[in-house]
C-alpha positions in Angstrom: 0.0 0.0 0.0 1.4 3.4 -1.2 1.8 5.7 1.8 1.5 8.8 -0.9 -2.0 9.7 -1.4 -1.5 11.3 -4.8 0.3 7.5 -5.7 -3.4 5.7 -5.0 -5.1 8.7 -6.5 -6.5 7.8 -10.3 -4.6 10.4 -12.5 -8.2 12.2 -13.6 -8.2 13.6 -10.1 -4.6 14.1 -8.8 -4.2 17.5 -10.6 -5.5 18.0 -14.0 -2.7 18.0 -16.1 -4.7 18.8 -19.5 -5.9 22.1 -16.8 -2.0 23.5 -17.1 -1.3 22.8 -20.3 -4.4 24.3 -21.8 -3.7 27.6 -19.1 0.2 27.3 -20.6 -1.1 27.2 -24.1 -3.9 30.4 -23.4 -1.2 32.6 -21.9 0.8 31.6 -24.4 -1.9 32.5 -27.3 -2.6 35.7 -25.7 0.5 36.9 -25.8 1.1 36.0 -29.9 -2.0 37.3 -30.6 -1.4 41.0 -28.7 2.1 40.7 -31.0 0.4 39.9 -34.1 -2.3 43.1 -33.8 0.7 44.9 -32.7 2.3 44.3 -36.0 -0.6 44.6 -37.6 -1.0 48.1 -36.8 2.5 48.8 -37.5 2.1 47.9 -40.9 -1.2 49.9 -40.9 0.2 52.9 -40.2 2.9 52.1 -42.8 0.6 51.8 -45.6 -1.3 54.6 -44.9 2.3 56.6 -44.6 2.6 56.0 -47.7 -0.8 56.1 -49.8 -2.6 59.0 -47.9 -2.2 62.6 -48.4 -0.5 64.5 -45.6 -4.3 65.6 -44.1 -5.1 62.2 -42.8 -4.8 61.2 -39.6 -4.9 57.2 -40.2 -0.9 57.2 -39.9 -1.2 58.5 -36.4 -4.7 56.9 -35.3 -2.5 53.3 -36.3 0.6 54.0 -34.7 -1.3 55.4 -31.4 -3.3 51.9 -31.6 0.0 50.5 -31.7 1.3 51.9 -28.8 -1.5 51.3 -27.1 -1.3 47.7 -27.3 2.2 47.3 -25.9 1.6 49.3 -23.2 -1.0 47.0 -22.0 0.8 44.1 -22.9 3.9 44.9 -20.9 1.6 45.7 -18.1 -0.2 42.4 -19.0 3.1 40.8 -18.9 4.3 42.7 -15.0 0.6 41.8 -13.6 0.9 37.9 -14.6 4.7 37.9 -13.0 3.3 39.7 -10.0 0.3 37.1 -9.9 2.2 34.4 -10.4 0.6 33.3 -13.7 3.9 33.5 -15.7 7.7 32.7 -14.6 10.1 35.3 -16.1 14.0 34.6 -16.8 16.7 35.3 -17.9 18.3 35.0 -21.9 20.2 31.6 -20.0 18.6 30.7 -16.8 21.4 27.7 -16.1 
């Protein structure tokens, strides 16, 4: 008889593993998908650089989107850390 309960535990109960990977693949998600409108935007306000006349204000209304979006994903980014949600490190963590 196993003295560790989560041994004699079946695994659908010990700790949902499927539960973190799916969390790991959201954050994950989230975070490509904030950098994909992000560089969407940037090639927004690139086009419109280039084919409007110097009256429009699409350039700027892109780019301002753009900055926008970083901001709150490097607050995004500080908030998970500070939750707990996400583990930071370094370029080599060994």
């Amino acid at each position: 008889m196993p003295s560790d309960p989560v041994e004699s535990a079946p695994s659908e109960s010990v700790g949902a593993p499927g539960a973190c990977l799916s969390f790991r693949a959201m954050k994950t998600l989230v975070i490509v998908a904030f950098l994909a409108v992000i560089l969407y935007n940037l090639g927004a306000g690139l086009y419109y650089m280039l084919v409007d006349d110097s009256s429009s204000k699409r350039t700027v209304n892109a780019l301002t989107k753009r900055i926008a979006l970083s901001v709150m994903l490097i607050l995004g980014v500080v908030l998970a850390s500070a939750m707990g949600w996400i583990d930071l490190h370094g370029v080599n963590p060994g």
